[in-house]
Jmol script that loads the backbone (N, CA, C; Angstrom):
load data "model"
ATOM      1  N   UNK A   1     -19.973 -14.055  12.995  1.00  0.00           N
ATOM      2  CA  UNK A   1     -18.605 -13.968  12.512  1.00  0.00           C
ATOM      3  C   UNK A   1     -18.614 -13.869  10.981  1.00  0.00           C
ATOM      4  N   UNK A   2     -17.254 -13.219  10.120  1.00  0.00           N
ATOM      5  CA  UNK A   2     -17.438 -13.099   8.757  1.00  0.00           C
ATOM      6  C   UNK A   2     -17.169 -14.265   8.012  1.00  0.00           C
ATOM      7  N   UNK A   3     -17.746 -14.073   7.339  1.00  0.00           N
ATOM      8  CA  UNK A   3     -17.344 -15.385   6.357  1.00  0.00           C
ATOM      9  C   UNK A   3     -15.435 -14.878   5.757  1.00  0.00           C
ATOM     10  N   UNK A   4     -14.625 -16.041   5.555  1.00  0.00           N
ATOM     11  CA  UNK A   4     -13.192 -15.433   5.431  1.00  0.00           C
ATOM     12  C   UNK A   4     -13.042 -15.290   4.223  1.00  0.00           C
ATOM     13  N   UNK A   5     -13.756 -14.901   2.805  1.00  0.00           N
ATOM     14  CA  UNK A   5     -13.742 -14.023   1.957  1.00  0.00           C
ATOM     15  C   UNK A   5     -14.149 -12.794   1.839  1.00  0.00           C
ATOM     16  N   UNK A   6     -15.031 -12.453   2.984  1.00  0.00           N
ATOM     17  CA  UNK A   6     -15.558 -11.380   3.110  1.00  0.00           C
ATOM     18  C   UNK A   6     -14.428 -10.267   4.084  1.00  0.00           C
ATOM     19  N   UNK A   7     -13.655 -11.251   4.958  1.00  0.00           N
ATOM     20  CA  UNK A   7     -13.019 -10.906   5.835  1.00  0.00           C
ATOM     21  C   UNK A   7     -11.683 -10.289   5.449  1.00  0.00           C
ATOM     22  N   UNK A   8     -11.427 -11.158   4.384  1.00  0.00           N
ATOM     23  CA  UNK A   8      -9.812 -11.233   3.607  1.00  0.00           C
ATOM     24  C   UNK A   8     -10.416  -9.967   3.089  1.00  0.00           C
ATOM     25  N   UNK A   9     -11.150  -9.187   2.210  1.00  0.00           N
ATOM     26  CA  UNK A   9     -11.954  -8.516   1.301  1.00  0.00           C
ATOM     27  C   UNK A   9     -11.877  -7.078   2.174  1.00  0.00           C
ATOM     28  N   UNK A  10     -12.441  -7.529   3.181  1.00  0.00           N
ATOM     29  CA  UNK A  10     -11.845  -6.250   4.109  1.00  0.00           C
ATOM     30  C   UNK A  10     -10.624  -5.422   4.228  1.00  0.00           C
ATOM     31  N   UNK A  11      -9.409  -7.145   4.623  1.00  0.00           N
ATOM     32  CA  UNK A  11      -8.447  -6.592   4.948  1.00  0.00           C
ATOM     33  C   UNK A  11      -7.746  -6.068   3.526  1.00  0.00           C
ATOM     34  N   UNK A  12      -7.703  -6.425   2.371  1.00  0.00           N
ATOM     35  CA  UNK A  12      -7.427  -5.802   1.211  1.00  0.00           C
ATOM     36  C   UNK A  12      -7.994  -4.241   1.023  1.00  0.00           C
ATOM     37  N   UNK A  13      -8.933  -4.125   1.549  1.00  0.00           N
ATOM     38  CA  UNK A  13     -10.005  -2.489   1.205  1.00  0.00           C
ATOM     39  C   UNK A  13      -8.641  -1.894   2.491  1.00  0.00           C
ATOM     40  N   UNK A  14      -8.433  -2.479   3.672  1.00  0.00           N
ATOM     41  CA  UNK A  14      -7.873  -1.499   4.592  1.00  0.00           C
ATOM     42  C   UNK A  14      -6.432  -1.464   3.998  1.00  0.00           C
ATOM     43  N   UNK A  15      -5.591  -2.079   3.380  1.00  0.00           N
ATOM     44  CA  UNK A  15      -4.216  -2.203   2.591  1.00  0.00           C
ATOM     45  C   UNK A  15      -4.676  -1.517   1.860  1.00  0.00           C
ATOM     46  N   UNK A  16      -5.529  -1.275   1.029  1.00  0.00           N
ATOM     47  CA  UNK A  16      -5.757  -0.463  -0.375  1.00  0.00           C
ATOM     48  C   UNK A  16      -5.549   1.329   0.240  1.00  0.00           C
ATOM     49  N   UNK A  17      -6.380   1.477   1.003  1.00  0.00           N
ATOM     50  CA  UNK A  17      -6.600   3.042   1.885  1.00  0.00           C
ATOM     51  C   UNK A  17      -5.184   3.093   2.283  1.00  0.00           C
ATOM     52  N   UNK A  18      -4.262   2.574   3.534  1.00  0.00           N
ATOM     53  CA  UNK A  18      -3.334   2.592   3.634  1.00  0.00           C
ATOM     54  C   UNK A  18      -2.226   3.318   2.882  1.00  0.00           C
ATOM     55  N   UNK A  19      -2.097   2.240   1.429  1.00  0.00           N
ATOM     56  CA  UNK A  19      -1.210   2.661   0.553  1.00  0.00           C
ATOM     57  C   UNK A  19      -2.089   4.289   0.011  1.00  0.00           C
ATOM     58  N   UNK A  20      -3.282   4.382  -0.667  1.00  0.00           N
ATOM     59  CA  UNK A  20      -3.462   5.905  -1.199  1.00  0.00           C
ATOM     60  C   UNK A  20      -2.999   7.013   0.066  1.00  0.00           C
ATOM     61  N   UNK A  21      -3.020   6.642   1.437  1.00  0.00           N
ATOM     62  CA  UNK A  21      -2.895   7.652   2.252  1.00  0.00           C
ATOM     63  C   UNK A  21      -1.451   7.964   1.886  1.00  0.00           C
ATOM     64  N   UNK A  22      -0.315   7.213   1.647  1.00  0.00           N
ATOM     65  CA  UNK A  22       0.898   7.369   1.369  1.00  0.00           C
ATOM     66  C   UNK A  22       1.407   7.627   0.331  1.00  0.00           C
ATOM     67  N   UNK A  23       0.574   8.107  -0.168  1.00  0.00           N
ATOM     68  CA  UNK A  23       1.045   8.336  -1.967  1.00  0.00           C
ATOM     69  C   UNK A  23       1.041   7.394  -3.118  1.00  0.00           C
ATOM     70  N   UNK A  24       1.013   5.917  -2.801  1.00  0.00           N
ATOM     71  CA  UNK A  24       1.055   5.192  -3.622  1.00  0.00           C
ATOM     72  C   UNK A  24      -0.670   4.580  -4.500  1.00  0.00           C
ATOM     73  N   UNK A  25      -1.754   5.669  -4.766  1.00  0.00           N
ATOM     74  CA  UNK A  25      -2.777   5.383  -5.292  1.00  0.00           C
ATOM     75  C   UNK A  25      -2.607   5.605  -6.541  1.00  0.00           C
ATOM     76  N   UNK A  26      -1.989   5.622  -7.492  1.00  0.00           N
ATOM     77  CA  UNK A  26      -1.662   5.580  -9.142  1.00  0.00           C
ATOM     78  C   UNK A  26      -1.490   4.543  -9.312  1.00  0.00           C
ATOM     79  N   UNK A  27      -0.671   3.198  -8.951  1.00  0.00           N
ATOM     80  CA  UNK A  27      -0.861   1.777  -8.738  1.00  0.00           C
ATOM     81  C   UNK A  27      -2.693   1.353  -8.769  1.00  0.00           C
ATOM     82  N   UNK A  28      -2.901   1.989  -7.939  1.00  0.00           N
ATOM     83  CA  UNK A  28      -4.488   1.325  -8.419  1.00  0.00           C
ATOM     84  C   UNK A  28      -5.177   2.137  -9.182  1.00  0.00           C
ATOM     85  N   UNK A  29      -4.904   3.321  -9.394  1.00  0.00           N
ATOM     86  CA  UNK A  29      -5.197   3.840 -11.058  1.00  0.00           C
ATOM     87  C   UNK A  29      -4.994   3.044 -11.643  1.00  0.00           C
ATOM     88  N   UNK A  30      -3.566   2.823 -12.343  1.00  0.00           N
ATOM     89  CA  UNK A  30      -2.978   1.990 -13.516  1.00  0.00           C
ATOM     90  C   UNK A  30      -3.530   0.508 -13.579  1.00  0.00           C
ATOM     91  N   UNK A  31      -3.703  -0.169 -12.233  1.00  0.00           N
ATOM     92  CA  UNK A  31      -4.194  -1.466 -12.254  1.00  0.00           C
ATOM     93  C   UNK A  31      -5.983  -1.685 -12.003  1.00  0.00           C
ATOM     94  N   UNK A  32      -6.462  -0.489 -12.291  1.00  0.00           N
ATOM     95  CA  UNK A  32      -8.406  -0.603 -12.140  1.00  0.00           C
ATOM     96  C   UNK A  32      -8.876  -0.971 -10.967  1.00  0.00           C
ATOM     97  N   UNK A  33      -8.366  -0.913  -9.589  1.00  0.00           N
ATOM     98  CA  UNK A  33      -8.733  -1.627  -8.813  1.00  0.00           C
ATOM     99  C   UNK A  33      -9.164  -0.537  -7.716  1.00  0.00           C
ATOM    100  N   UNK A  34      -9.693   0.542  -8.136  1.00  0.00           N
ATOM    101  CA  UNK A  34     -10.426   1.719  -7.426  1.00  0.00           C
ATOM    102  C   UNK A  34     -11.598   1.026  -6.624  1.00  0.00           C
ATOM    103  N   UNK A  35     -12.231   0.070  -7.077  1.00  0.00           N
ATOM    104  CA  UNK A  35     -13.269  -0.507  -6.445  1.00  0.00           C
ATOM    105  C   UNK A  35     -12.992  -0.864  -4.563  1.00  0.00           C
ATOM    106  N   UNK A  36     -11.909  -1.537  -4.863  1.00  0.00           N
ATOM    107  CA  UNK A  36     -11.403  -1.422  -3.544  1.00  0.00           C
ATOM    108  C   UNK A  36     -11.866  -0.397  -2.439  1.00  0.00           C
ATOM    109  N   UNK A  37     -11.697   1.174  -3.101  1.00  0.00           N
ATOM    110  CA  UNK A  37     -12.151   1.369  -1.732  1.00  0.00           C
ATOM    111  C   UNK A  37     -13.883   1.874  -1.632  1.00  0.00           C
ATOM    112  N   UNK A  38     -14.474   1.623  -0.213  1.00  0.00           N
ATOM    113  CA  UNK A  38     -15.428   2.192  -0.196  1.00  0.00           C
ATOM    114  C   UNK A  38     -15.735   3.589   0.192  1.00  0.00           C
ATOM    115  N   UNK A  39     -16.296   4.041  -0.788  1.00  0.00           N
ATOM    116  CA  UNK A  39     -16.676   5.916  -0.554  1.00  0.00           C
ATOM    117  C   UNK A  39     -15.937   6.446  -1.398  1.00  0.00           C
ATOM    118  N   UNK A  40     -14.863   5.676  -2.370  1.00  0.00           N
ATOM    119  CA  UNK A  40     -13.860   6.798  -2.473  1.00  0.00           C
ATOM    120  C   UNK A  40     -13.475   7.394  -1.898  1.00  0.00           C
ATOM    121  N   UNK A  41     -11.985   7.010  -1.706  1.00  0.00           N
ATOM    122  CA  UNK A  41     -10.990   7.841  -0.435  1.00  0.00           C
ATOM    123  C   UNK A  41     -10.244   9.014  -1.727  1.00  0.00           C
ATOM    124  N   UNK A  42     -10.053   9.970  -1.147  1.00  0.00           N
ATOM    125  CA  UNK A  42      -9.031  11.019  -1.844  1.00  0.00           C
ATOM    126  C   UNK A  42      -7.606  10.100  -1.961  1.00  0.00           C
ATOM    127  N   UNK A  43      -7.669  10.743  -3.193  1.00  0.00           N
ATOM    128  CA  UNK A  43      -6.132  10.367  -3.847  1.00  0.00           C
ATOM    129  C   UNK A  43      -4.967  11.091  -3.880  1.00  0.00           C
ATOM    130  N   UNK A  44      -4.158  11.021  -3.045  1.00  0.00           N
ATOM    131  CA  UNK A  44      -3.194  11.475  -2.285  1.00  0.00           C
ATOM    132  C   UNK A  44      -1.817  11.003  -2.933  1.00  0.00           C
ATOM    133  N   UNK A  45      -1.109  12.229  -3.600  1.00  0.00           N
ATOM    134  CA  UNK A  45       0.386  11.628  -4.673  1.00  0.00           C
ATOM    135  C   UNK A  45       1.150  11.672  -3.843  1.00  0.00           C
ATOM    136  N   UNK A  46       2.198  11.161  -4.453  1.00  0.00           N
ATOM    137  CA  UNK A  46       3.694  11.254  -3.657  1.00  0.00           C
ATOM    138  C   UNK A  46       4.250  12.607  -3.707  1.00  0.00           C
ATOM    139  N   UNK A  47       4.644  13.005  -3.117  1.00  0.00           N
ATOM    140  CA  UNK A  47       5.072  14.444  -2.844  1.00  0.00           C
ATOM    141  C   UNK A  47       6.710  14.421  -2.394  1.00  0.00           C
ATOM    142  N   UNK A  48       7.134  15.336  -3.315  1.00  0.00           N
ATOM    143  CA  UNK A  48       8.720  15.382  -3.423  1.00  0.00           C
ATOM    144  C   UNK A  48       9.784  14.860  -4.686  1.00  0.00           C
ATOM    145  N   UNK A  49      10.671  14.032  -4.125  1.00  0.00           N
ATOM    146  CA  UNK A  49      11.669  13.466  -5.116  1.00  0.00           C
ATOM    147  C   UNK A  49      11.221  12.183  -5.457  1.00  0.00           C
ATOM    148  N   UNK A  50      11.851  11.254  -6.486  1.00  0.00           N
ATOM    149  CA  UNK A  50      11.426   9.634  -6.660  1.00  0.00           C
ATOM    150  C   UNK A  50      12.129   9.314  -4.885  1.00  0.00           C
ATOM    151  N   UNK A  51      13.420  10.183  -5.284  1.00  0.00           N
ATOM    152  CA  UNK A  51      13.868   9.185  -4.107  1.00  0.00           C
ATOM    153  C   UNK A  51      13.619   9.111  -2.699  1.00  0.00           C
ATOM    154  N   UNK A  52      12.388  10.043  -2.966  1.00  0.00           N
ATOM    155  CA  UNK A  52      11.822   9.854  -1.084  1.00  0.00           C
ATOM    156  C   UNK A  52      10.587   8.550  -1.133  1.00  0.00           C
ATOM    157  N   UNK A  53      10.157   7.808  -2.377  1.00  0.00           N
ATOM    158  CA  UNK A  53       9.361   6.952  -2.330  1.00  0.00           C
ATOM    159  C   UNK A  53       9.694   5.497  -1.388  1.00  0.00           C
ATOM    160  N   UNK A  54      10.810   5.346  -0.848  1.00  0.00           N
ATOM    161  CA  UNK A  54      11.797   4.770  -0.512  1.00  0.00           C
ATOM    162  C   UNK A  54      10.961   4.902   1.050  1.00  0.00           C
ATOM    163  N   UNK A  55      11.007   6.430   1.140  1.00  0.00           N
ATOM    164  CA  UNK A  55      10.823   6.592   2.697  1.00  0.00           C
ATOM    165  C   UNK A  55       9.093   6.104   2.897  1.00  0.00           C
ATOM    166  N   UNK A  56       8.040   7.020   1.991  1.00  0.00           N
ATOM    167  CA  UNK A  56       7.284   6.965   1.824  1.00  0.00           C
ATOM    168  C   UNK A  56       6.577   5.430   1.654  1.00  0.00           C
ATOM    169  N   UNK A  57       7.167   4.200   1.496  1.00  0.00           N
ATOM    170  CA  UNK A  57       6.838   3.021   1.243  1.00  0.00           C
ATOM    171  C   UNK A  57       7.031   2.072   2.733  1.00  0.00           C
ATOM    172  N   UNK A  58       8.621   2.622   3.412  1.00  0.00           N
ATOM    173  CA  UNK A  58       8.978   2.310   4.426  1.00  0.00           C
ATOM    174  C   UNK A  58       7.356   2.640   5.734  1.00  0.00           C
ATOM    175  N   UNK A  59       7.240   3.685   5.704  1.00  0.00           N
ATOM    176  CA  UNK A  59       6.041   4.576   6.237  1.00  0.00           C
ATOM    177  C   UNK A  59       4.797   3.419   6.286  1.00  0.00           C
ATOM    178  N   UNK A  60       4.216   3.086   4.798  1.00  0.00           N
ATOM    179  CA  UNK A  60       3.349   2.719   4.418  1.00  0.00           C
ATOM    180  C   UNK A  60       3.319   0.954   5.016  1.00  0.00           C
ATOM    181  N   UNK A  61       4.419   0.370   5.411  1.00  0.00           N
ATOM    182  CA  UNK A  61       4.924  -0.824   5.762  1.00  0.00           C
ATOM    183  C   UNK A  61       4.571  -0.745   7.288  1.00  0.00           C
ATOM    184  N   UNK A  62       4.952   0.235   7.624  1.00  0.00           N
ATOM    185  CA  UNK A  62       5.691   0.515   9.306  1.00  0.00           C
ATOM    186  C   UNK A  62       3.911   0.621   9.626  1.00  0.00           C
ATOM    187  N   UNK A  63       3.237   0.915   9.154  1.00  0.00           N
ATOM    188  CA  UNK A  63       1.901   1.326   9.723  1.00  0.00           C
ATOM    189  C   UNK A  63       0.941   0.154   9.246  1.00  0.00           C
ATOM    190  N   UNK A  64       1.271  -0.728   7.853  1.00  0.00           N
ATOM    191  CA  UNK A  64       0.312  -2.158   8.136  1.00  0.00           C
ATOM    192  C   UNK A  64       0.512  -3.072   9.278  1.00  0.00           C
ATOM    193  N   UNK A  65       1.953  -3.108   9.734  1.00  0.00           N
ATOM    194  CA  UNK A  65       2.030  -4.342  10.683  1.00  0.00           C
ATOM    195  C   UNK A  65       3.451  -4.575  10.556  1.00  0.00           C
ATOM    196  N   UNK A  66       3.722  -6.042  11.420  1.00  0.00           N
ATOM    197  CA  UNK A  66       5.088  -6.405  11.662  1.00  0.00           C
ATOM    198  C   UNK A  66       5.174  -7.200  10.303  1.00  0.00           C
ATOM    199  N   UNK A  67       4.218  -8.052   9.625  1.00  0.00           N
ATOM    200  CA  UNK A  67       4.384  -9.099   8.705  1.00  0.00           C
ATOM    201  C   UNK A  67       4.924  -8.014   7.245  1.00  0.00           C
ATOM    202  N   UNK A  68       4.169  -6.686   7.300  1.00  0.00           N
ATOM    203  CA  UNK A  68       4.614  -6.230   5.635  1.00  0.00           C
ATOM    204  C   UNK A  68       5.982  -5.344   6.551  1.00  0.00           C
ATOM    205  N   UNK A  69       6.302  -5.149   7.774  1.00  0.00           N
ATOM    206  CA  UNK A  69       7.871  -4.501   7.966  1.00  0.00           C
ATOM    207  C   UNK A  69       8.968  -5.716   7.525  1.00  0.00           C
ATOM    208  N   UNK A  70       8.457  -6.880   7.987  1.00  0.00           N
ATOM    209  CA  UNK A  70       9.344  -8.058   7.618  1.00  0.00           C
ATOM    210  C   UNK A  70       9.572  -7.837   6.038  1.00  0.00           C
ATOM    211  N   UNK A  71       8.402  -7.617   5.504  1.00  0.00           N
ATOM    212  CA  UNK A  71       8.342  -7.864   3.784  1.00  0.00           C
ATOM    213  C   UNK A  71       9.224  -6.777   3.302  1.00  0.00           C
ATOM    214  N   UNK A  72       9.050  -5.770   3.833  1.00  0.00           N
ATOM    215  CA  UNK A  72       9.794  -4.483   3.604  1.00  0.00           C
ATOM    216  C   UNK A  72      11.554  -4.884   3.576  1.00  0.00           C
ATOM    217  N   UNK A  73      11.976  -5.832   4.685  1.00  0.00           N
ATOM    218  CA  UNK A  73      13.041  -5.932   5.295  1.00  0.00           C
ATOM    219  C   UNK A  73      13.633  -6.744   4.003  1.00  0.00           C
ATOM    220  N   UNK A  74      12.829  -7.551   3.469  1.00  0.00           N
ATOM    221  CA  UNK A  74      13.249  -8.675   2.482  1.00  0.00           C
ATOM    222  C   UNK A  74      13.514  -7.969   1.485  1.00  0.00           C
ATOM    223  N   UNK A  75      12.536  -7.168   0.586  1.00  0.00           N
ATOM    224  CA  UNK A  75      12.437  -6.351  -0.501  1.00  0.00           C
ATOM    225  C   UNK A  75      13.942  -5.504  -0.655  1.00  0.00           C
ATOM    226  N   UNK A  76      14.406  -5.096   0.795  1.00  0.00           N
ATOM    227  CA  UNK A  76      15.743  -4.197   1.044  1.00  0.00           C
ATOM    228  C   UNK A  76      16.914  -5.235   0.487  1.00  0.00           C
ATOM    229  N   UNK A  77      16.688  -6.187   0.906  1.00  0.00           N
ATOM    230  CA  UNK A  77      17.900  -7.028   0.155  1.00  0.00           C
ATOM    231  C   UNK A  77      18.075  -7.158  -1.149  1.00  0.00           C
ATOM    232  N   UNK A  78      16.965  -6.481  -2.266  1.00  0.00           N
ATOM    233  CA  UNK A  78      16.770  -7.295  -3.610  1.00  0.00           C
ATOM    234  C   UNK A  78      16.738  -5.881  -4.080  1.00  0.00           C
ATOM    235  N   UNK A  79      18.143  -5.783  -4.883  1.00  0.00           N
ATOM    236  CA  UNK A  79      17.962  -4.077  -5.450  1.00  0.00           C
ATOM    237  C   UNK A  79      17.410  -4.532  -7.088  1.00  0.00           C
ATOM    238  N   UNK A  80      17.541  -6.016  -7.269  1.00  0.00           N
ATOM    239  CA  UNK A  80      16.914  -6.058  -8.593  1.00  0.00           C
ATOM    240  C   UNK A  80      15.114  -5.895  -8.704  1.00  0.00           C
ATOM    241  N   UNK A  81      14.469  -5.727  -7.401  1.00  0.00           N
ATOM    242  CA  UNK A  81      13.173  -5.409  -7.304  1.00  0.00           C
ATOM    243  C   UNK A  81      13.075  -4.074  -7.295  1.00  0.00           C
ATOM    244  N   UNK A  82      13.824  -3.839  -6.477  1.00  0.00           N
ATOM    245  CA  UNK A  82      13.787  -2.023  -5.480  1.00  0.00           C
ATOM    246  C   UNK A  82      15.290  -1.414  -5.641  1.00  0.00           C
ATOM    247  N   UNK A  83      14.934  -0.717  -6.543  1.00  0.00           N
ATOM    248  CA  UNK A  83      16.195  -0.058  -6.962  1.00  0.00           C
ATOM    249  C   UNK A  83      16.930   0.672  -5.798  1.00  0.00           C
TER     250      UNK A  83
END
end "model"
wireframe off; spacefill off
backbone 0.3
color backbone group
């Protein structure tokens, strides 16, 4: 079995891929945290308007799990986070 830093470490590398598949890999440009993934995954932009990032994030939620759709659900209430 993994040790649960190694494990957590994982599940961050699979959140990291996730988000570049959806456009959101300039976040880990800007924040250095390319290491994250292994192999280097292609970096994949957002494509379209700002205001389809909205959809594009929804997407990116809907496909980690029920816990980041919940997070998603919360974030919707707070336009001082999420415009």
């Amino acid at each position: 079995m993994a040790q649960p830093a190694t494990r957590n470490l994982g599940r961050l590398s699979e959140i990291a891929q996730v988000a570049v598949r959806h456009g959101f890999g300039y976040w880990f440009d800007k924040h250095r945290l390319t290491d994250l993934f292994p192999g280097r995954t292609p970096r994949v932009e957002l494509d379209g308007q700002p205001s389809q990032r909205g959809q594009h994030l929804r997407e990116m939620l809907d496909e980690l799990g029920p816990t980041f759709v919940k997070f998603g659900q919360l974030l919707s209430t707070r336009p001082d986070v999420l415009p």
